[in-house]
C-alpha positions in Angstrom: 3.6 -9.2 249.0 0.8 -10.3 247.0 0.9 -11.7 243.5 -1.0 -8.7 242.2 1.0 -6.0 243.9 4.3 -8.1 242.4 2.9 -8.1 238.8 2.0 -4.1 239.4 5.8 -3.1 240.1 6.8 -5.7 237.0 4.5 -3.8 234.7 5.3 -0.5 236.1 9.2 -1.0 235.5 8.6 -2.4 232.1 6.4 0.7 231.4 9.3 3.0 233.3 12.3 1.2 231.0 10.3 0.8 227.8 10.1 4.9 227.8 13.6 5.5 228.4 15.6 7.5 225.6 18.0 5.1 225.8 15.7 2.4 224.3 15.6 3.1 221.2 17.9 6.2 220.6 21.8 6.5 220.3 23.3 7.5 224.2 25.0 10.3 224.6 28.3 9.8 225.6 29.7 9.7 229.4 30.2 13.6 230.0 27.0 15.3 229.1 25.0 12.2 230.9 27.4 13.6 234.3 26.6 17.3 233.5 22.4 16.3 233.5 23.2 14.0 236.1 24.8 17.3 238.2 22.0 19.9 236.8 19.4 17.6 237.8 21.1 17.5 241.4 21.3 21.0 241.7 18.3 21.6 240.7 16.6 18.6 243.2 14.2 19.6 245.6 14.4 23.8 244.6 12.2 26.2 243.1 15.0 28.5 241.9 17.2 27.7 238.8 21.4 27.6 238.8 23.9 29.5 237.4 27.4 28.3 235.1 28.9 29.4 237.9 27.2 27.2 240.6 27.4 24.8 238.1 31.0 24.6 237.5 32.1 24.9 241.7 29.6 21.9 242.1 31.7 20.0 239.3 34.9 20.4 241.4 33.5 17.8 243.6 33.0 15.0 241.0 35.2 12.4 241.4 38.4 12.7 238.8 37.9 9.3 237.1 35.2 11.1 235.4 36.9 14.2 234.0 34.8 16.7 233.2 36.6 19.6 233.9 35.5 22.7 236.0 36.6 25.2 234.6 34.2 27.8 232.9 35.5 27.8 229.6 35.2 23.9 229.9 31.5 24.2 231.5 30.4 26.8 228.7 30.9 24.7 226.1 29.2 21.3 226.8 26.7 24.2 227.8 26.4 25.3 224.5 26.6 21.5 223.3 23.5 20.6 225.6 21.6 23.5 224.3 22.0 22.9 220.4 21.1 19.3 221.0 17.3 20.6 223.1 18.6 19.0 226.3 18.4 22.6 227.9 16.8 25.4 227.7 18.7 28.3 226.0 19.0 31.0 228.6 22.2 33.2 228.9 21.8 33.4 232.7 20.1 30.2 234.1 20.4 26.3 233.1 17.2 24.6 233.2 16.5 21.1 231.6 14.4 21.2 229.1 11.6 18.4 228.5 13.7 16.0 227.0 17.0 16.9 229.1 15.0 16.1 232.3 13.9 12.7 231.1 17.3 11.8 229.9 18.8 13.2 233.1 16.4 10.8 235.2 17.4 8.0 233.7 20.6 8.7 234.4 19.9 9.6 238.1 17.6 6.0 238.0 20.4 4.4 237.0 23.0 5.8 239.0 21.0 5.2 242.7 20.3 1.7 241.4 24.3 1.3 241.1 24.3 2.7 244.5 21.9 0.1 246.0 23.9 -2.7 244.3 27.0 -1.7 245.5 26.3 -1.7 249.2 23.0 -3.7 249.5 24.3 -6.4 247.2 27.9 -6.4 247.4 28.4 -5.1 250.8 30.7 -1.9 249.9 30.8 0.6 252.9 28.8 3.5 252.4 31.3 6.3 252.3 32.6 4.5 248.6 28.9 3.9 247.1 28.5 7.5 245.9 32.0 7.4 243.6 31.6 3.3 242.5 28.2 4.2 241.3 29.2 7.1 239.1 31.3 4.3 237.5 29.2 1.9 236.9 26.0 3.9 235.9 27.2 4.7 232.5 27.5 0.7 231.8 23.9 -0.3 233.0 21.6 -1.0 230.1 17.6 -1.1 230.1 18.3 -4.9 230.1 20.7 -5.0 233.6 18.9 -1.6 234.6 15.7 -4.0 234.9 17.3 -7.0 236.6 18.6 -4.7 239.3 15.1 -3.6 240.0 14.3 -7.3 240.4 17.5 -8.2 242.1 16.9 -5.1 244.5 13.0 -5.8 245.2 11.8 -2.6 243.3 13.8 0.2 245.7 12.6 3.7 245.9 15.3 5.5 247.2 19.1 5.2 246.3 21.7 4.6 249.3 21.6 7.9 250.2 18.1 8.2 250.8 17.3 10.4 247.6 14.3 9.2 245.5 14.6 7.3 242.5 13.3 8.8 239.6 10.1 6.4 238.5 9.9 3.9 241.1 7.1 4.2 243.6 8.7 6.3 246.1 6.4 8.5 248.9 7.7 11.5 250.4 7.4 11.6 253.5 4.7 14.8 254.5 6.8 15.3 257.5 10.5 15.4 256.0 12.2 19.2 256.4 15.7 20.2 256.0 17.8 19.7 259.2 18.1 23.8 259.1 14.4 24.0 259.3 14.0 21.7 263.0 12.9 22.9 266.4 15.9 22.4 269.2 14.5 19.6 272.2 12.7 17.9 269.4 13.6 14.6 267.4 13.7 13.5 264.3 15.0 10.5 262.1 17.6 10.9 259.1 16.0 10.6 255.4 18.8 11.3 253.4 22.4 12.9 253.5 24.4 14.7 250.7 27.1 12.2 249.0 28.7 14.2 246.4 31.4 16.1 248.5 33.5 13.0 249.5 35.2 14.8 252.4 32.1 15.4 253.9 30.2 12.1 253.3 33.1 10.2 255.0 32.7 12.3 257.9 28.8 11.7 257.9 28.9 8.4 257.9 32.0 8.0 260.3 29.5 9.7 262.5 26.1 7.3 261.8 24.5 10.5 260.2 23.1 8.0 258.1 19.6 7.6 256.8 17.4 5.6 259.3 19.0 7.3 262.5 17.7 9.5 265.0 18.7 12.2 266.2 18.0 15.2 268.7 18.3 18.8 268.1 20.2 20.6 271.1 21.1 23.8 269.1 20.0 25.7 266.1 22.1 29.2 265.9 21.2 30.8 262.5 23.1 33.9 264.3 26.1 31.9 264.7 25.1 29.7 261.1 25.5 26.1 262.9 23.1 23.3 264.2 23.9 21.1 267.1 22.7 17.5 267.3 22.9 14.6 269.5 23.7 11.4 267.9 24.8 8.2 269.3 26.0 8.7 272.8 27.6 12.4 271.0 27.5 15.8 270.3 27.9 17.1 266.7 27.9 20.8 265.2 27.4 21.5 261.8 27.2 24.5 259.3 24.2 25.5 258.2 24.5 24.9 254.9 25.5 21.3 255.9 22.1 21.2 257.6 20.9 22.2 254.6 21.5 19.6 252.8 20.2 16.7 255.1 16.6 15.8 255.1 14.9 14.8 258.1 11.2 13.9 259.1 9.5 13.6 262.5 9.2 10.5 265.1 
C-alpha cells in the first residue's frame, strides 16, 4: 500500500471518529445502545420499516448477559424512552431511527464488528463465539481504542460476519443477492451469514457456511420453502427464510 493511500484511511478514520456522538456527548447507557444496535439490524439492507412486535421476538435472541428483556411492556418503554430523547421517530406503528438515532446506532454497529474482528482475527476465538464476545466488549471501546483497532486491524470493511462496517471504505459487491434469490446449477461464493441466532450460527459454521466459501445451488423449492446447496464434499437444505438471510455474490 502506498504512503498516500495509508495517510487517506488515517485521515478518513480521524474524520469518521472525530464525528461520533460519543466524542464529545454523554453515552447513553448499555440497553438503549443494544435496542439501536437491533433496530439498525432489522432494518439493514430493507426498504420496509419494523414493528414492536418484530422488534421484541428479534430481542429474544440477544444473548442474556445483556438483559434487555423481550417482553412488550419491557420493549414499549425504552420505546417511548428512545422517542422522547429524538433517537426515533415517533410513529405508533413503525420504529424508524431518526437522524441522530441512526448515527448513534452506527457507531455502535462500527464498534461492535470491530470487536468482532479483534476477537477472532486478533485473538484467534472460533467464529461461532465472536458474535456474543463482541456484544460484550462493544460497550467498553472508546474513540481512543475504537481508532487503534482500525490500526491494529489494517482499516477492515466488513465485521466477521461479512456485514459492512458502518464508515469504513467498504464496496458492495454489484453481484451479491440473497441465497433465496440464486439460480439452481449455478455457483456462488458466501458474503456474509446471519450471527444473531446462536443456534443457527453454530450450525453455519460447523458446516463452512462461512464467508469466503463457495458453494453450488442443487435445489431452490419456494413451493416446498427450502434451498439445497452443495458445500464441501455435502449436501445441505435450508429454510427459506434461512436463505434469506445469507448474502451471496457470483464466481
Amino acid at each position: 500500500m502506498s504512503t498516500d493511500n495509508k495517510k487517506k484511511k488515517i485521515v478518513d478514520a480521524n474524520q469518521i471518529l472525530s464525528s461520533s456522538p460519543y466524542h464529545s456527548q454523554k453515552r447513553l447507557s448499555m440497553v438503549a445502545e443494544n435496542y439501536l444496535l437491533s433496530i439498525y439490524y432489522l432494518q439493514e439492507n430493507r426498504e420496509n420499516k419494523i414493528s414492536l412486535t418484530e422488534l421484541a421476538e428479534y430481542l429474544k435472541n440477544a444473548p442474556v448477559s445483556e438483559n434487555l428483556g423481550s417482553s412488550l411492556p419491557s420493549v414499549s418503554a425504552m420505546i417511548r424512552r428512545l422517542i422522547k430523547e429524538g433517537l426515533l421517530s415517533s410513529n405508533a406503528k413503525d420504529l424508524e431511527l431518526s437522524t441522530s438515532g441512526r448515527r448513534a446506532a452506527e457507531f455502535i454497529v462500527r464498534r461492535h464488528r470491530l470487536a468482532e474482528r479483534l476477537v477472532v482475527d486478533i485473538l484467534g476465538l472460533d467464529l461461532e463465539y465472536a458474535y456474543e464476545e463482541a456484544h460484550l466488549l462493544e460497550h467498553a471501546i472508546s474513540p481512543n481504542v475504537e481508532k487503534k483497532l482500525i490500526e491494529l486491524l489494517n482499516h477492515p470493511t466488513t465485521g466477521a460476519f461479512g456485514q459492512k462496517i458502518p464508515g469504513s471504505n467498504h464496496q458492495d459487491s454489484i453481484t451479491s443477492l440473497p441465497l433465496i434469490d440464486t439460480e439452481p446449477n449455478n455457483e456462488y461464493i458466501i458474503l456474509s451469514i446471519p450471527p444473531e441466532d446462536q443456534d443457527l450460527l453454530t450450525y453455519l459454521v460447523h458446516n463452512s457456511i462461512v464467508p469466503g466459501t463457495n458453494v453450488k445451488i442443487l435445489e431452490v423449492s419456494k413451493a416446498r420453502g427450502v434451498i439445497s446447496i452443495h458445500c464441501n464434499n455435502q449436501d445441505l437444505t435450508f429454510s427459506l427464510l434461512v436463505a434469506n438471510k445469507i448474502i451471496v455474490a457470483t464466481k
